[in-house]
C-alpha positions in Angstrom: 83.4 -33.5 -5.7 81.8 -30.0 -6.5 78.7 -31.8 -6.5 79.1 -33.6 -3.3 79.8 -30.6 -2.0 76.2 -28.9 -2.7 74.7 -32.1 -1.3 76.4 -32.9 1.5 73.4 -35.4 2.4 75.3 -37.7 -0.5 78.6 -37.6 1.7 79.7 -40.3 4.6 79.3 -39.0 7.8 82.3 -39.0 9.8 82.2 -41.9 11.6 81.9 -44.0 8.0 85.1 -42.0 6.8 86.7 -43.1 10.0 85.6 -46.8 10.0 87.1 -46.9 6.4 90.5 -45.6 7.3 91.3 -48.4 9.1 93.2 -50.6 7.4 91.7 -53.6 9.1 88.5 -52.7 7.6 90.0 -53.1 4.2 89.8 -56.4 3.2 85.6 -55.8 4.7 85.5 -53.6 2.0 87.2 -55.3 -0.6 83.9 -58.2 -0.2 81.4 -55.6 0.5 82.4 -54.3 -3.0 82.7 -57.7 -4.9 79.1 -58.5 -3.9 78.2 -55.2 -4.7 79.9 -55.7 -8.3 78.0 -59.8 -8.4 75.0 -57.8 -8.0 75.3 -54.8 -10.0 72.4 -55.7 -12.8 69.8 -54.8 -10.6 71.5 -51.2 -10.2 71.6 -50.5 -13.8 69.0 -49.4 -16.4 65.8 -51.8 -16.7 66.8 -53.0 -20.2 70.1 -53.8 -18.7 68.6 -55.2 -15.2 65.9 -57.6 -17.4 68.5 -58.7 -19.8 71.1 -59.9 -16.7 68.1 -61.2 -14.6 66.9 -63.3 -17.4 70.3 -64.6 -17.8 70.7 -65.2 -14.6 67.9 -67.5 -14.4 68.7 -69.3 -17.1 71.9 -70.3 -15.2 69.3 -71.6 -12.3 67.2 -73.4 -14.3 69.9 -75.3 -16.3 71.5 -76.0 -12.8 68.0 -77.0 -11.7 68.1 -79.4 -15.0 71.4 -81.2 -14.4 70.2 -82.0 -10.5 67.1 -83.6 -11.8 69.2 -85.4 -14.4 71.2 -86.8 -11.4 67.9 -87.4 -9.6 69.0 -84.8 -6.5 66.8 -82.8 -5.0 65.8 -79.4 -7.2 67.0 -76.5 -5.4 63.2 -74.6 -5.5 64.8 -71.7 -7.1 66.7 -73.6 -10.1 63.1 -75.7 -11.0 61.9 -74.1 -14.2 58.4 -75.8 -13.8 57.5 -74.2 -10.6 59.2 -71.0 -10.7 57.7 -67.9 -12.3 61.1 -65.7 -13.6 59.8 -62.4 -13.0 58.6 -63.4 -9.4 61.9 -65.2 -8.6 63.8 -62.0 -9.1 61.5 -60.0 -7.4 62.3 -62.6 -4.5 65.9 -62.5 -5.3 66.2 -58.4 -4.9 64.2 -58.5 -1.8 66.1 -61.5 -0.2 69.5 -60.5 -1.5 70.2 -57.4 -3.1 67.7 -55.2 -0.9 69.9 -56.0 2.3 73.1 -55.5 1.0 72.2 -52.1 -0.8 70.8 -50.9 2.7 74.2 -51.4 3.7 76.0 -49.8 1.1 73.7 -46.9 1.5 74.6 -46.2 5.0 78.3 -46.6 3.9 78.4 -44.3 0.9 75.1 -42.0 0.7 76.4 -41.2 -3.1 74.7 -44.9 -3.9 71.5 -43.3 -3.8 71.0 -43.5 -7.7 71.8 -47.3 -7.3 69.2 -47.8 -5.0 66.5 -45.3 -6.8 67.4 -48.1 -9.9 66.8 -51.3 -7.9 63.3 -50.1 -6.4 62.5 -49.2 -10.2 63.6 -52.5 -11.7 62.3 -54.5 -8.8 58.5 -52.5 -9.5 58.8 -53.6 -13.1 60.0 -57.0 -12.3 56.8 -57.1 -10.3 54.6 -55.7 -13.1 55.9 -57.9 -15.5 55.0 -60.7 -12.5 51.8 -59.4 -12.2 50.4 -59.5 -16.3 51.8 -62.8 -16.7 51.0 -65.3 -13.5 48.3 -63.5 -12.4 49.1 -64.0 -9.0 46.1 -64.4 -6.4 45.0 -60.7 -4.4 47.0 -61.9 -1.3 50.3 -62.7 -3.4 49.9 -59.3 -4.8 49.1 -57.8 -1.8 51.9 -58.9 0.1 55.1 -57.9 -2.4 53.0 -54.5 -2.5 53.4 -54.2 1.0 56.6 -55.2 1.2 58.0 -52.6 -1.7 56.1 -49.8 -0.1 58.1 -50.8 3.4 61.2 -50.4 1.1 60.2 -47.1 -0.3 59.5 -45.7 3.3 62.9 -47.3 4.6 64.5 -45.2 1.8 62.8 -42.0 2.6 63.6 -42.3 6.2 66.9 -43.3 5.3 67.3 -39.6 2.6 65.6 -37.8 5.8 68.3 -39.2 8.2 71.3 -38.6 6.2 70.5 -34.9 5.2 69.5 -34.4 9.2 73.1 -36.0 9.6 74.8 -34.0 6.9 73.5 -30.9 8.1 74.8 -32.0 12.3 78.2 -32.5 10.5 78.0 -29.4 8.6 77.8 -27.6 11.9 80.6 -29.4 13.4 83.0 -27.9 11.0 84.4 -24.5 11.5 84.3 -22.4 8.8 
């Protein structure tokens, strides 16, 4: 708390702390914080975040192998032949886990070491992408791009919340 305290930029504005004392937000919450949890490898430490991802593609592509077996179509995530891992998570961060950790974010500003975590793991997914498939200069190019957009939204996002912090900070009487 002390340390909230001497970064009130890591603290929900008002509004947050009122939208989340309603109970009928609860159960909102409740999912919010499950998907977090499903999630919660690509928050953590790369040699946690690689070892979960890895798994976690393993579980595709055996999925991928019993829908051949039954001669449906191959979801084209869950085909081990045409999917490169390290580019499928890099995919599955910016489809997935990107969005939802915006929105935590904005709901609890303390996330921020969560998010510094997934834009780290999701540059070394990418590296690791990169030296292996060798992807073509406009493949490259593009998921470049895109993280950069990512690292500006979180800039803008640091600069708006100590701007807010500090409004708040005002608003409350000594």
């Amino acid at each position: 708390l002390l340390d909230q305290m001497e970064h009130p930029e890591r603290l929900p504005p008002f509004e947050v702390v009122d939208f989340m004392a309603k109970p009928e937000n609860s159960a909102m919450l409740r999912r919010l914080f499950v998907h977090y949890c499903d999630q919660s490898n690509s928050f953590k430490a790369w040699h946690l975040c690689r070892k979960w991802g890895m798994l976690l593609l393993q579980e595709f592509w055996h999925q991928g192998d019993r829908e051949e077996e039954l001669g449906i179509p191959i979801n084209p995530l869950f085909d081990r032949n045409k999917v490169h891992g390290a580019r499928a998570m890099v995919s599955i961060l910016e489809g997935c886990v990107v969005p939802l950790c915006s929105v935590s974010r904005n709901l609890f500003p303390f996330f921020f070491k969560c998010e510094d975590y997934l834009l780290e793991n999701m540059s070394k997914w990418t590296r690791e992408w990169y030296s292996e498939a060798k992807p073509t200069r406009e493949e490259a190019q593009k998921v470049a791009e895109r993280r950069g957009n990512l690292r500006r939204a979180q800039r803008e996002r640091i600069d708006k919340l100590r701007r807010r912090a500090q409004k708040d900070k005002e608003r409350v009487p000594e």
